[in-house]
matplotlib code that plots the C-alpha trace (Angstrom):
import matplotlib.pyplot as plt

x = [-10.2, -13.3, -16.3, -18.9, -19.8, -17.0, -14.8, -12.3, -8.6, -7.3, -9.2, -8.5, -5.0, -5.7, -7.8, -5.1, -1.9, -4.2, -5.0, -1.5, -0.6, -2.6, -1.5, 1.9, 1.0, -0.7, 2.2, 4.3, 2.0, 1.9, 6.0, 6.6, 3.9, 6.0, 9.4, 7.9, 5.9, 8.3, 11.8, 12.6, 12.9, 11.0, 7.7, 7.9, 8.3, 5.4, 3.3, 4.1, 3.8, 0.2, -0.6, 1.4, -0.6, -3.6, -3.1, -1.3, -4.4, -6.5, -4.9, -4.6, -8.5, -9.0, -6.7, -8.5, -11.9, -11.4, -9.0, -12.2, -14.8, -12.8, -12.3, -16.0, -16.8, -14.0, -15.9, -19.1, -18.4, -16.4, -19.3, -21.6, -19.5, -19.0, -22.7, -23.5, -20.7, -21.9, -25.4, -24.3, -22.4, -25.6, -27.3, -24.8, -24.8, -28.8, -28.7, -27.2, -28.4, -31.6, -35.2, -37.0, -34.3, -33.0, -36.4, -36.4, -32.9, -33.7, -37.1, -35.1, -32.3, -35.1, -36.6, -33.0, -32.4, -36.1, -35.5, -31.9, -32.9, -36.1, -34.9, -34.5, -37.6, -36.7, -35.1, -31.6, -28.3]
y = [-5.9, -7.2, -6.6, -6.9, -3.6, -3.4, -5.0, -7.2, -6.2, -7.7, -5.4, -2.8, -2.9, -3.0, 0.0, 1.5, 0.7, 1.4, 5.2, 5.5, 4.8, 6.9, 9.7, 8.7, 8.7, 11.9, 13.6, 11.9, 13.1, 16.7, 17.2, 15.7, 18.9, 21.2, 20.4, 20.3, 23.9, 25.8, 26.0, 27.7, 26.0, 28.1, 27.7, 23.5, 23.8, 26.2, 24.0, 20.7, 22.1, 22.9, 19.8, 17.6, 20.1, 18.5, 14.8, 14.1, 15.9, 13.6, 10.4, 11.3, 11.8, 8.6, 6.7, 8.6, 7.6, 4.1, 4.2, 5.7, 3.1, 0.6, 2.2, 2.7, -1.2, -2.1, 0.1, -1.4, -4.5, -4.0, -2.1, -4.6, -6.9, -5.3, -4.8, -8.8, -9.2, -6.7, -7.8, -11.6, -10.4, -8.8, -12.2, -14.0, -11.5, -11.8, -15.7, -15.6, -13.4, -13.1, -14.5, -11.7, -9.1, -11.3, -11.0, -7.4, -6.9, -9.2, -7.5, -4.3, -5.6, -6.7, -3.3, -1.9, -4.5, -4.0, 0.1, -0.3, -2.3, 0.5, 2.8, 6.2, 8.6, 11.3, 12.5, 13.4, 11.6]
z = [-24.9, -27.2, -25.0, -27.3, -27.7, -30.8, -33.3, -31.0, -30.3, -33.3, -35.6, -33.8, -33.8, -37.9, -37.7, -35.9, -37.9, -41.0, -39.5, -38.6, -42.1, -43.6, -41.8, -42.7, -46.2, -45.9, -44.7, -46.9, -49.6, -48.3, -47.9, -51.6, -52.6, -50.7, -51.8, -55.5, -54.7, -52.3, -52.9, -49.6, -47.0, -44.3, -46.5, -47.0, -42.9, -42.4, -44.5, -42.9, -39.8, -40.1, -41.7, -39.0, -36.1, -37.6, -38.4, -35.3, -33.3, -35.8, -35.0, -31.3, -31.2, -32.6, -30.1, -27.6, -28.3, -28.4, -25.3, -23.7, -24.6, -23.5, -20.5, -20.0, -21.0, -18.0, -16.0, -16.3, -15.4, -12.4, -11.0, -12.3, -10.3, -7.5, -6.9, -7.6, -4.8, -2.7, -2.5, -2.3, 0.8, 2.1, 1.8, 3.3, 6.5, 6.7, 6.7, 9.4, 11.5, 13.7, 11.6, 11.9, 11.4, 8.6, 6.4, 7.2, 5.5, 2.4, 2.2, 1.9, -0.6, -2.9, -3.1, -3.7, -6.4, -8.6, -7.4, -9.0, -12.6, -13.0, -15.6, -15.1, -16.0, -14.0, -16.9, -15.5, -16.2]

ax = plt.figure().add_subplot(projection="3d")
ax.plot(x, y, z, "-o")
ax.set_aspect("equal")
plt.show()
């Protein structure tokens, strides 16, 4: 999903493939050393072994962190969105409700809305 905040999905399905490949290749690379190196078989296994252990966890952390940020991104904006719904539903309800207890709930929303777009300087997360 492109949200702006990286390459769009097209590239990244590139980026992908292209890390895929490469691991691939590296393997590739690192079992045509071993046959050529080892003649026995238990060594070319040990060998690949390690270096498969480490590419897949490679590629796997890659997939990971871009899984993530796009998860984060959806995140976002369904809270952003649910909070713009959430407060248009709070305006509605005072409308139409009693005057004077109607400007003492929109007096309150707008002090949780300019409380809410303050950054934080408390200096926790």
């Amino acid at each position: 999903m492109a949200n702006g905040n990286g390459p769009p999905d097209w590239k990244r399905g590139i980026i992908g493939a292209v890390v895929v490949a490469a691991g691939l290749l590296a393997i590739g690379g690192v079992f045509a050393g071993t046959i050529v190196k080892f003649s026995d078989a238990k060594d070319v296994v040990a060998v690949l072994g390690a270096v498969t252990g480490v590419i897949g966890t490679v590629i796997t952390a890659f997939f990971g962190i871009h899984a993530t940020a796009a998860a984060s991104a959806d995140a976002s904006k369904t809270l952003s969105t649910a909070s713009r719904d959430s407060q248009d539903s709070a305006q509605t309800f005072a409308a139409n409700m009693n005057p004077d207890y109607a400007k003492a709930v929109l007096d309150d929303l707008q002090r949780r809305r300019l409380a809410a777009e303050r950054p934080d300087t408390s200096g926790s997360r």
